[in-house]
TIMI-2910 file (N, C-alpha, C, CB; in pm, 1 decimal, decimal comma, always signed):
<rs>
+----------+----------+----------+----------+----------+----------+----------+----------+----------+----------+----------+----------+------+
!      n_x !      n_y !      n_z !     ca_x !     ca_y !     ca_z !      c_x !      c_y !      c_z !     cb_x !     cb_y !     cb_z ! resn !
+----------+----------+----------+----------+----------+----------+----------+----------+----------+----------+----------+----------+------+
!  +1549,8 !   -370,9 !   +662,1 !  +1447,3 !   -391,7 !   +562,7 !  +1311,9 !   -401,0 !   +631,4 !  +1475,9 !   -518,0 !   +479,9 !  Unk !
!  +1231,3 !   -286,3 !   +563,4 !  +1043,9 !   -316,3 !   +665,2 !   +965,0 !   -405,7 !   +569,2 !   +910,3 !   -133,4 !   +691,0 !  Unk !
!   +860,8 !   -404,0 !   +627,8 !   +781,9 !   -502,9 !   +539,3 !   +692,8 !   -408,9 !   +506,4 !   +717,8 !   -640,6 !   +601,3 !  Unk !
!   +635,4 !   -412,0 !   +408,7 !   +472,5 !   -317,2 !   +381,2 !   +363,8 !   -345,8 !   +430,6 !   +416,1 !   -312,3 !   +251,6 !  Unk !
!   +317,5 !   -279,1 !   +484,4 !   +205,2 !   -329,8 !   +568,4 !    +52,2 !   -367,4 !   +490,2 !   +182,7 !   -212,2 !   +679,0 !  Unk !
!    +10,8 !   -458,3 !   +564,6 !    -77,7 !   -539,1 !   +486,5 !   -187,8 !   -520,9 !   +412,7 !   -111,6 !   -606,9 !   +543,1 !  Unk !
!   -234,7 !   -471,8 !   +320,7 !   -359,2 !   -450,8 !   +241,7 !   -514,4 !   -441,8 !   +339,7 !   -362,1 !   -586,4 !   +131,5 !  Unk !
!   -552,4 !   -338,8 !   +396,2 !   -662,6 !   -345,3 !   +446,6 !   -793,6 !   -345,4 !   +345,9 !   -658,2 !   -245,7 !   +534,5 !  Unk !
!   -879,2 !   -335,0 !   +404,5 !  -1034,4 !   -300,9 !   +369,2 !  -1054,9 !   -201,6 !   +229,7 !  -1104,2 !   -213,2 !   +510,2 !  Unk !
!   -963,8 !    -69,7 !   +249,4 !   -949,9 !     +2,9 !   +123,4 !   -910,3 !    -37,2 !    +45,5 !   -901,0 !    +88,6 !   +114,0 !  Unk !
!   -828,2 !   -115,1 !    +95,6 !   -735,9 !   -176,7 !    -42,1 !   -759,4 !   -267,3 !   -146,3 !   -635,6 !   -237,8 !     -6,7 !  Unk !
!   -845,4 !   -355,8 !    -75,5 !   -915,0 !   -440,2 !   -163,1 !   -974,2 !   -424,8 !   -276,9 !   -986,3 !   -480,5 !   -116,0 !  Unk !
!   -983,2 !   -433,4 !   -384,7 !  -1013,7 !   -454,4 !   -507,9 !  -1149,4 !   -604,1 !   -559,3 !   -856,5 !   -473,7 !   -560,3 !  Unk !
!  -1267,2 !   -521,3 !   -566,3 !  -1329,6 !   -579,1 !   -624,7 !  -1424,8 !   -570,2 !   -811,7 !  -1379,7 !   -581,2 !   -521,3 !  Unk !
!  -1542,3 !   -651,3 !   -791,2 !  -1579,9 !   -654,2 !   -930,1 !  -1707,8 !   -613,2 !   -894,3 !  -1564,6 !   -789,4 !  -1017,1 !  Unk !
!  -1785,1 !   -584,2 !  -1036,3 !  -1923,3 !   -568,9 !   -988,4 !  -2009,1 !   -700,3 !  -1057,2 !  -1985,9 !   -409,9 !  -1037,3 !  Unk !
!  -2132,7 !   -776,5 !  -1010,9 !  -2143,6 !   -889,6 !  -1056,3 !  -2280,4 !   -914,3 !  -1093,4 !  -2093,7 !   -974,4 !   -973,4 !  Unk !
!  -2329,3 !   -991,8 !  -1153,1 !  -2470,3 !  -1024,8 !  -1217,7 !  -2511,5 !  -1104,5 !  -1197,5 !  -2494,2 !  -1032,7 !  -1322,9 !  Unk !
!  -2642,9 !  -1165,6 !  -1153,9 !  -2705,3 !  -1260,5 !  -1188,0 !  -2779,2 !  -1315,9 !  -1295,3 !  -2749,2 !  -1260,1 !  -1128,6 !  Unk !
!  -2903,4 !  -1371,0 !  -1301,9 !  -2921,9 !  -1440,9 !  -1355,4 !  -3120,9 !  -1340,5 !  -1369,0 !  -2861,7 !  -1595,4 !  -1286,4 !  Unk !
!  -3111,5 !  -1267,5 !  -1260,8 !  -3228,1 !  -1229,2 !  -1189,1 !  -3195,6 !  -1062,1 !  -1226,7 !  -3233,6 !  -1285,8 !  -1007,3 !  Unk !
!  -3041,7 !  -1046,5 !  -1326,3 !  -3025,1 !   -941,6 !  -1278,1 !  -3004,2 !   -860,7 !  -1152,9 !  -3080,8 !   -919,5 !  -1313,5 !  Unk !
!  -2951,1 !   -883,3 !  -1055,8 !  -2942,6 !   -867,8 !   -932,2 !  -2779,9 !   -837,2 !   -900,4 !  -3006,7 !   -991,1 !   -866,0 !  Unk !
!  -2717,2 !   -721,3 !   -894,4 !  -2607,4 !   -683,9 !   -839,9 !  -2598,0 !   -728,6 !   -742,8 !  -2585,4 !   -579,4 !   -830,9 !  Unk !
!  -2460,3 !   -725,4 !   -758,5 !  -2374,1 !   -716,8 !   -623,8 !  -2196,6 !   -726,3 !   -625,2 !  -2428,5 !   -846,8 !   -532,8 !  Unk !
!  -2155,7 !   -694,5 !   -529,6 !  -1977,0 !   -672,8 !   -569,2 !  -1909,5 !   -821,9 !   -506,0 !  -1885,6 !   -498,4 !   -462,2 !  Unk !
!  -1805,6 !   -825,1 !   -549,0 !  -1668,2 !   -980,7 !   -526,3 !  -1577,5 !   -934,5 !   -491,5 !  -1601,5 !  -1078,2 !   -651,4 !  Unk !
!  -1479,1 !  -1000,1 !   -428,4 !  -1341,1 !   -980,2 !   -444,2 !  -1282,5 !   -993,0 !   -524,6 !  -1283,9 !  -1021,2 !   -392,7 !  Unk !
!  -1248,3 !   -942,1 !   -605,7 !  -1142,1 !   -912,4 !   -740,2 !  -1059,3 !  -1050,9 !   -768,3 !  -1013,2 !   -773,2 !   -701,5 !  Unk !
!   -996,1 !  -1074,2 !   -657,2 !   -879,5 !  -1184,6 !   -621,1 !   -945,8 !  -1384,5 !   -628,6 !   -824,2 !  -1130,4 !   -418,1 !  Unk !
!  -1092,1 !  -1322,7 !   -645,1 !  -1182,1 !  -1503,8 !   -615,9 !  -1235,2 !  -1526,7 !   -705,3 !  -1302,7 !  -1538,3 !   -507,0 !  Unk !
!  -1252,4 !  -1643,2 !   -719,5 !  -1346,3 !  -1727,7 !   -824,5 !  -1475,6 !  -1699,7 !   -818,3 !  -1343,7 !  -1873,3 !   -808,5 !  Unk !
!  -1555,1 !  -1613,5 !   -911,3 !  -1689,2 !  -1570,9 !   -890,1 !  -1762,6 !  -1729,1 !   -851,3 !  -1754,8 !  -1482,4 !  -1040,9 !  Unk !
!  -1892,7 !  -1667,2 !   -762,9 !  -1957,1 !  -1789,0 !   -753,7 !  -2020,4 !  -1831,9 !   -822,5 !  -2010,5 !  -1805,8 !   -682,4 !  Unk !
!  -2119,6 !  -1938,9 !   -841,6 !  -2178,2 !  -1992,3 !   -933,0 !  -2276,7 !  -1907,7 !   -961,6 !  -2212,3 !  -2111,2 !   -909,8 !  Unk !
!  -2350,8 !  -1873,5 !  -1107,0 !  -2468,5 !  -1807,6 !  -1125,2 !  -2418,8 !  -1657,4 !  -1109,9 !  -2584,0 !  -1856,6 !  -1021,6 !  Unk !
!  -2338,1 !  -1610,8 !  -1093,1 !  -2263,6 !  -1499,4 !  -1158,4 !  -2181,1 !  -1428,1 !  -1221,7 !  -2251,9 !  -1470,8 !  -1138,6 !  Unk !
!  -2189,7 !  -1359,3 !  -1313,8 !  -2115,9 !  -1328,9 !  -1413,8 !  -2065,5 !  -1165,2 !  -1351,2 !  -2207,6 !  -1343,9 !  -1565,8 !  Unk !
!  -1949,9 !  -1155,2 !  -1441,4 !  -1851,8 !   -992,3 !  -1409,2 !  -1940,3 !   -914,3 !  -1511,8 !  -1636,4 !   -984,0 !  -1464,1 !  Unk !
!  -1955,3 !   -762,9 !  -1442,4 !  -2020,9 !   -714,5 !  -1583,5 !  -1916,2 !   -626,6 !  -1616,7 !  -2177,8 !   -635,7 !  -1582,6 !  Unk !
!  -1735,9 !   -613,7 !  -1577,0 !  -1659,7 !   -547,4 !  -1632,4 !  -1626,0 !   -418,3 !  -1545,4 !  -1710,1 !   -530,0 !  -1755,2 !  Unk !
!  -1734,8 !   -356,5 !  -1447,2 !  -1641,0 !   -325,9 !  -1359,8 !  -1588,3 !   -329,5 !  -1224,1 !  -1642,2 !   -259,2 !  -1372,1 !  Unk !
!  -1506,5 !   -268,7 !  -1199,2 !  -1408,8 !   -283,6 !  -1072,3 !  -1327,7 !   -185,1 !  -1013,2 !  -1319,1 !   -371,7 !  -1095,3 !  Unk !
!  -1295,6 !   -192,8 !   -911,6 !  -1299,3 !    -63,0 !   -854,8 !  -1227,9 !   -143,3 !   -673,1 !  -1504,0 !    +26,5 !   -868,4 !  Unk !
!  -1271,6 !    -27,2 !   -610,2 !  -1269,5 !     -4,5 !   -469,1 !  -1394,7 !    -62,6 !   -420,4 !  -1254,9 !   +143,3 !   -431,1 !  Unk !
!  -1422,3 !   -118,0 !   -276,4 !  -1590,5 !   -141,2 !   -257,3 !  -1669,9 !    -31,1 !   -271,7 !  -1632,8 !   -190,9 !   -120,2 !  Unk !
!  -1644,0 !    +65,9 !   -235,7 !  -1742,8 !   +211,0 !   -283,5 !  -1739,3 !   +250,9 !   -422,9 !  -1694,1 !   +353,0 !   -209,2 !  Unk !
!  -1659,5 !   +234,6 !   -512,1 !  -1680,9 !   +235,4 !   -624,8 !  -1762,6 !   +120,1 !   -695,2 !  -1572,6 !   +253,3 !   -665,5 !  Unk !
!  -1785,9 !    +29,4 !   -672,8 !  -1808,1 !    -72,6 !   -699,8 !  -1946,4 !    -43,2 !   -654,0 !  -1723,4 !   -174,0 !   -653,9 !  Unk !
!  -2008,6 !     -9,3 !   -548,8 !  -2122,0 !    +16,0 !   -512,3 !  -2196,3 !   +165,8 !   -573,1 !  -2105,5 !     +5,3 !   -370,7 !  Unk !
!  -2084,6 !   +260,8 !   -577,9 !  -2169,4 !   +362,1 !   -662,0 !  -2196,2 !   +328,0 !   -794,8 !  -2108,1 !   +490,5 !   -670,6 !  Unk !
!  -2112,9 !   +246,4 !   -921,0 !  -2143,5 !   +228,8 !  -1018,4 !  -2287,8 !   +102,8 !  -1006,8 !  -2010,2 !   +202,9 !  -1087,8 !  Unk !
!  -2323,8 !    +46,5 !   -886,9 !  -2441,0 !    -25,5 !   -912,7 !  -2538,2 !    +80,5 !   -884,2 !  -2459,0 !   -157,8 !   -829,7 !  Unk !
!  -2514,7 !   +197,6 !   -847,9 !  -2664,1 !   +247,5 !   -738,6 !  -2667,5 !   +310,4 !   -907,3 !  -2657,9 !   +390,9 !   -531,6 !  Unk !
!  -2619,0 !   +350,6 !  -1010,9 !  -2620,6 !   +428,9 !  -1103,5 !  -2640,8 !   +330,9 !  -1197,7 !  -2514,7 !   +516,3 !  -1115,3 !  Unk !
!  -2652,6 !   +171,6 !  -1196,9 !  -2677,7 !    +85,9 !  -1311,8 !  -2814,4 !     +5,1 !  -1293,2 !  -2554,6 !    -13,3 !  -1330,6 !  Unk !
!  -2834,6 !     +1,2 !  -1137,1 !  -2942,7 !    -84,6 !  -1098,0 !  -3074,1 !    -24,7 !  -1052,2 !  -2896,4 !   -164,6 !   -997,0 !  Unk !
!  -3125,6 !    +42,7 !  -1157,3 !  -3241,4 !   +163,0 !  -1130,9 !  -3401,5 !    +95,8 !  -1081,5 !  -3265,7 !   +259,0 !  -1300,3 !  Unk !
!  -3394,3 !    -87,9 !  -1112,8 !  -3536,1 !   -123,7 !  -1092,5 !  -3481,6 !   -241,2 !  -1051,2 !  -3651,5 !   -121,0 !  -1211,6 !  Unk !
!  -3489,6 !   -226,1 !   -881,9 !  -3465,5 !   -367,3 !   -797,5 !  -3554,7 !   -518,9 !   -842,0 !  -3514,7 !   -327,9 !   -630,6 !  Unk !
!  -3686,0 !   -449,5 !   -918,4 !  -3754,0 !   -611,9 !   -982,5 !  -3699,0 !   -709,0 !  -1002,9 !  -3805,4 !   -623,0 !  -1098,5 !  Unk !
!  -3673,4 !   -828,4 !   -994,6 !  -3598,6 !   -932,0 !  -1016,8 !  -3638,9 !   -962,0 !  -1192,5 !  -3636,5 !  -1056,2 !   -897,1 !  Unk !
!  -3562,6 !  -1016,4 !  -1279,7 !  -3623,1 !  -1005,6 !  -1426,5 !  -3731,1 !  -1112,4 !  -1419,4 !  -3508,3 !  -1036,7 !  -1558,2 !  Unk !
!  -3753,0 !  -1222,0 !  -1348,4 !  -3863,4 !  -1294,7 !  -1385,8 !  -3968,4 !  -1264,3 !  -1304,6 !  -3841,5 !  -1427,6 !  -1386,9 !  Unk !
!  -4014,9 !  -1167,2 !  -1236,8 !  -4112,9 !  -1088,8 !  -1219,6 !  -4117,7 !   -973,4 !  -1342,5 !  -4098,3 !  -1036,0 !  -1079,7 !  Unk !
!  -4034,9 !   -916,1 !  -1370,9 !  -4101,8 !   -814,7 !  -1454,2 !  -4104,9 !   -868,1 !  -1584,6 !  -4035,2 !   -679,0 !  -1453,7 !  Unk !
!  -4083,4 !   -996,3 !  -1620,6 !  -4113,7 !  -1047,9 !  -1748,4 !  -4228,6 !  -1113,7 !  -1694,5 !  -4003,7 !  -1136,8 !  -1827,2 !  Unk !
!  -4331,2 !  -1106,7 !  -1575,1 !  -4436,0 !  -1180,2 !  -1595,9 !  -4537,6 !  -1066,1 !  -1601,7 !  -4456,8 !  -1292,3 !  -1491,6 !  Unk !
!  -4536,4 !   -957,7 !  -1573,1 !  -4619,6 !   -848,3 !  -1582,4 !  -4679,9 !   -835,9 !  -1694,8 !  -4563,4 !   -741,7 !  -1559,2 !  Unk !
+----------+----------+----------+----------+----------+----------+----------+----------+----------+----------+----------+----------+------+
</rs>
């Protein structure tokens, strides 16, 4: 009997995540988001997870700068 070998780097499964500032960024799928961020639903691979932000996060402004403009 083998064992399966262990889940690397690809394997990992994360989320994509929100702030408060609006401010992406990805999690590990498997953890308790941290405080002050919310899931916005998706998840993926880390490169997936990072292409769906480069395609959601078009204006790095933080929101309470561009709500003071």
């Amino acid at each position: 009997m083998s064992a399966s070998p262990a889940p690397g780097p690809a394997d990992d499964r994360y989320v994509v995540v929100v702030n408060h500032e609006d401010q992406y960024s990805v999690w590990f799928a498997d953890r308790a988001l941290p405080a002050g961020w919310t899931a916005t639903g998706a998840q993926g691979t880390r490169q997936e997870c990072l292409d769906h932000i480069e395609q959601v996060w078009t204006d790095l402004t933080p929101r309470s700068v561009r709500a003071s403009r």
